[in-house]
Steps between C-alpha positions, in 0.01 A plus 500: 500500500494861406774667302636845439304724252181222519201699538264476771150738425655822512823420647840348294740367739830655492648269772506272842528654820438215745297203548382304765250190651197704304627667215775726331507851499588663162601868391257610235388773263201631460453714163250731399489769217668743773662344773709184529488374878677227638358295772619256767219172332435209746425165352353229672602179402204324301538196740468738824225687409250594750284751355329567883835568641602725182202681521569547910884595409395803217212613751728539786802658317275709349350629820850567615575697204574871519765502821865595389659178702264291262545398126180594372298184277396686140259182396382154513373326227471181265640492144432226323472284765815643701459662823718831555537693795653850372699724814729798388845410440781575759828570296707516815446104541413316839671518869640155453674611177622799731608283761704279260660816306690546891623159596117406691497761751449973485833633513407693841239498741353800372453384150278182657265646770478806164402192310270338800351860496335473191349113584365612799317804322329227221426239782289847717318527182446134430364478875292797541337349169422157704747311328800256555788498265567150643790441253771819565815391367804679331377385126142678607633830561568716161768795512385798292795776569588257797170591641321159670175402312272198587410236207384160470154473662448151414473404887378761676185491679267643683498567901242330756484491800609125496671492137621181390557370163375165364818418375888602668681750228804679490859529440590289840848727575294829548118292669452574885442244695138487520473496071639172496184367644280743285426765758596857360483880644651825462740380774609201249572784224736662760688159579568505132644861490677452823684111273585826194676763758657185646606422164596870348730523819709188535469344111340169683158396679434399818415221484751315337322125427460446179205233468174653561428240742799580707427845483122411646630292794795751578230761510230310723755372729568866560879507381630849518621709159852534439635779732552838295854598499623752725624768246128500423339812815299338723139701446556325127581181678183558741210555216654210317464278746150642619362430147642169475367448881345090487122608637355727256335785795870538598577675174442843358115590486548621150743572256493904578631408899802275303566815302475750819699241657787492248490864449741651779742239312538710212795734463383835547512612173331196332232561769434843419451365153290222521271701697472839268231484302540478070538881400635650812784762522833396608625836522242645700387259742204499392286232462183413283252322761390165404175457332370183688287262289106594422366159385556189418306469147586237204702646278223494118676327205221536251332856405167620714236582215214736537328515839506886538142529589507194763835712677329832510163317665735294728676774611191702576359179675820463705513873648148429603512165637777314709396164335441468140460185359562355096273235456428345129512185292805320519767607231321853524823675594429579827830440687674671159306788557552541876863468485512793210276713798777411741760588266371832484427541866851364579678762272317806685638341793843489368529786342373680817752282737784626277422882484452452904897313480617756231461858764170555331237714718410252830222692511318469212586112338389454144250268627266745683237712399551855496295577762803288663294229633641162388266364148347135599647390225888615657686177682822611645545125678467344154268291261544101590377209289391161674444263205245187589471317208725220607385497906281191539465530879284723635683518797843725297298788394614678813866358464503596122386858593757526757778400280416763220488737762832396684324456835623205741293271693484631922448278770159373609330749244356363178623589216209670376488767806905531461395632157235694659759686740745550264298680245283735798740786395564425163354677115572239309371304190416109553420276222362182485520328202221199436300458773218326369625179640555592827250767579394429836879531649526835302190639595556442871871691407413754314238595752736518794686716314232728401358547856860563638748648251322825337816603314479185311306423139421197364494373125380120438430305216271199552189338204293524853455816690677511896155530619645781787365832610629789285566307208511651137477249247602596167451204230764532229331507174595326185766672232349752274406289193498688132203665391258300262340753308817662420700426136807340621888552465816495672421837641170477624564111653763602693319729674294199689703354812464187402647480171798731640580239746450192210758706327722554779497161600575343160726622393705415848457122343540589149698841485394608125146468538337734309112654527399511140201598321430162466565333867326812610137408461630146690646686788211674562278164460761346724466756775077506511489107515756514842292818679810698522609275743898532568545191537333286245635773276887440542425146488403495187777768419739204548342320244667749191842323517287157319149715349371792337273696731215353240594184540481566880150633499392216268620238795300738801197259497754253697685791716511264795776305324620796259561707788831365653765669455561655822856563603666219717586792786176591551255336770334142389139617469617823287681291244165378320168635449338158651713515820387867588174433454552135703650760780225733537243149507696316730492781764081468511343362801337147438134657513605784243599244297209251507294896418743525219435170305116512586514893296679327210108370384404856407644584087512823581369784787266383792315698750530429915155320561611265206832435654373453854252252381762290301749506811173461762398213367873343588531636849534805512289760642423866396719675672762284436504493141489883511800494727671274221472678201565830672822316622572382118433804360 
């Protein structure tokens, strides 16, 4: 069991905050030469550790990073052999701790829709995201300055059309109905909220059995809540009981029609407050517009290095072309690269979205040209991520799309012309993140949208090309690798890519690494034997907390098992140099592979005719082995 001032990587705990079924939650410094930070530090118990679900929980909370109604995760790692999931730390303690402070209940009615106010704001987010908190209690809502945050992502899941969880999960007082037999939606997320305002206002549940399989039956038999008291007005009485309503289409559509309902509630002065934006002037009247949200990026924990040639030729590409396409060798950096292009689209969208809110000249927005035609590089409705890696099914490349972009299924309409429609009036940014195993579903998307939304532009990553009219494919080169008929130093190796990122990257496993005159010539050895290659590179960056670098590049001949060392967060086939390559092999056709073996005779180059006789002689005919290797290549 851990104890105060025990060091974990980085971190020395300073002490407990809370534990439960999975783990304890710690408060924790984090020291470097400048700052000391201290950090909320989840620690899965050894005996519960699932690194899938771990992996699933950072992913997720760090995709709902960024939104002031959500604690923000800061890392996720492994320290000799301990998992830690890093989130800021919330001084003001958790609802439940607030709750407790007043004898169980807010001291007014005001103080707990305020309260509910906040929740509702970090469940929007959470939903327009695709997600399902599935696990909204008092103990999972943080108070900074009594502001609401969300926290504790340990459960939540994504939305489908159908979702339902292998295994029933929960705290049972606050799980609708419908979770209890696995089944989860954003109209289960609102049950829970509607059990908290329940809660905030009377200092009890309501439900009142204790055993969770009392509480099941009363709630399948249909037994009613507890009647709100009287002294408690009846529109608050109303949206209570529509959340907690027993047949899940019966309750609020979303958590912004619970806050609109709740609203009129509100005293008028509170009202007037909660709605005036941060900044405004109570004085005056005035008010500073709301800036509504541009994107819905990752926020990047590790530095972007290098690249500035690939932005400016992406860029270019992109004002030219409505589809541009990364392809490359796995661990190439492709998806790293494309989200630093978003970044940077994203940013001329905010910036111009907030001169537009701040009075600034409606004529003239900072994102057109100044012939005052809008730049095709301008997207006033946003840049929106859909991320693919993890989609198996070929069939949720439209849903996943949808959800990024906050779009709702419509009646007899599939989802992929709902998209469609929505998007005909639209300049926007899409992104799809790895396609390559899935490209015939997002080449039948991504040309619908083409043909009927001109305001929008499209940026993919894939190893494999879309295949669809209009296409610009851009392969994403290697790292710039140092110079070999240069003398070498510190200086002049750091002006390669690839040894900047080596550096980078080690020393975020070993913090004093230094770049000598004598690791130098190692580094740069190091750097030429991976090709530049991102990812083979902080692999064996990981490696400095146990070797040299030259005892690293002495070991290269066997890279398949020195290279590793991949962080536990990160996807399966990106945590070793073996499984990425296993990826990009597995996702050949059976005939490309049979042509792939039956190439391994030649030592080193071939020509065609010597190829097609090879393959010919096994089956194949001309034309087909042509087709083949022009597919492989």
């Amino acid at each position: 069991m851990p104890s105060p001032q025990d060091t974990i990587g980085p971190y020395t705990l300073i002490g407990a905050l809370g534990h439960g079924t999975f783990g304890e939650v710690w408060l924790a410094e984090r020291r470097t030469s400048l700052l000391t930070t201290q950090v909320a530090l989840k620690l899965p118990l050894e005996n519960q550790v699932d690194i899938e679900r771990l992996r699933q929980e950072a992913q997720t909370w760090q995709r709902v990073s960024g939104h002031p109604s959500i604690v923000p995760v800061l890392e996720a790692d492994v320290f000799d052999g301990q998992i830690v999931i890093a989130s800021e730390y919330v001084a003001g303690g958790s609802l439940l701790d607030w709750l407790n402070e007043r004898g169980g209940k807010a001291s007014t009615t005001d103080a707990a829709i305020t309260m509910m106010y906040g929740v509702l704001a970090g469940l929007d987010h959470l939903h327009e995201c695709g997600l399902v908190h599935r696990d909204l209690k008092p103990a999972n809502v943080m108070l900074q300055k009594s502001l609401p945050r969300l926290t504790d992502f340990g459960l939540t899941r994504t939305l489908t059309s159908a979702s339902r969880s292998g295994s029933v999960a929960g705290t049972p007082d606050y799980m609708a109905p419908e979770a209890f037999r696995g089944y989860y939606s954003v109209a289960s997320d609102i049950w829970s909220a509607g059990v908290l305002l329940y809660e905030m206002l009377t200092g009890s549940l309501p439900f009142p059995q204790d055993a969770p399989n009392a509480l099941f039956g009363a709630l399948v038999e249909g037994v009613e809540p507890v009647p709100l008291p009287d002294s408690i007005p009846a529109p608050v009485r109303r949206a209570v009981m529509q959340s907690l309503a027993r047949n899940p289409s019966d309750r609020f559509a979303s958590a912004i029609q619970m806050s609109s309902a709740l609203a009129p509630c509100l005293a008028s002065p509170i009202r007037e407050r909660m709605i005036r934006a941060p900044g405004s002037s109570g004085d005056s009247g005035s008010r500073k517009a709301i800036v509504p949200r541009s994107h819905n990026l990752p926020v990047q924990i590790t530095s972007f290095i290098g690249r500035e040639l690939e932005l400016v030729e992406l860029k270019g590409l992109l004002g030219s072309s409505r589809l541009v396409t990364l392809t490359g060798s796995g661990g190439c950096g492709k998806t790293r690269l494309m989200l630093k292009l978003a970044e940077e689209m994203a940013t001329g969208t905010s910036e111009a979205r907030t001169s537009e809110a701040g009075g600034g000249d409606s004529s003239r927005s900072a994102a057109s040209d100044p012939a005052g035609a809008a730049s095709p590089l301008s997207f006033p409705d946003g840049v929106w991520l859909a991320e693919l890696a993890s989609v198996a099914e070929p069939r949720l490349v439209p849903q996943v799309v949808a959800w990024a972009l906050g779009i709702k299924e419509a009646p007899n309409e599939s989802l992929a012309n709902t998209v469609a429609n929505a998007l005909r009036t639209k300049r926007l940014l899409l992104i799809l993140d790895n396609c390559e195993h899935l490209l015939e579903p997002c080449s039948y998307l991504v040309d619908s949208i083409l043909h009927s939304c001109p305001g929008v532009r499209l940026l993919c990553s894939s190893r494999e090309a879309l295949n669809v009219s209009g296409e610009q494919v851009y392969r994403v080169p290697s790292l710039s690798l140092p110079y070999k008929g240069a003398p070498l130093n510190s200086e002049t190796l750091l002006k390669s890519e690839a040894a900047r990122l080596f550096a980078e990257r080690a020393r975020s496993h070993r913090s004093n690494f230094p770049i000598t005159e004598a690791n130098t010539p190692a580094i740069a050895s190091l750097c030429r034997q991976l090709d530049g290659i991102p990812l083979a590179i902080e692999l064996a960056a990981a490696r400095v907390r146990t070797l040299s670098v030259q005892e690293i590049v002495s070991r290269l001949d066997h890279r398949f098992n020195m290279l590793t060392g991949g962080r536990r967060t990160a996807l399966p086939r990106q945590q070793t140099l073996q499984a990425m390559i296993d990826w990009s092999y597995n996702l050949l056709t059976d005939p490309e592979k049979i042509l792939f073996g039956r190439l391994a005779v030649f030592a080193g180059d071939w020509i065609l005719e010597a190829a097609e006789r090879i393959c010919v002689d096994h089956g194949a005919d001309g034309h087909e082995v042509l087709d083949l290797l022009s597919s492989l290549i």
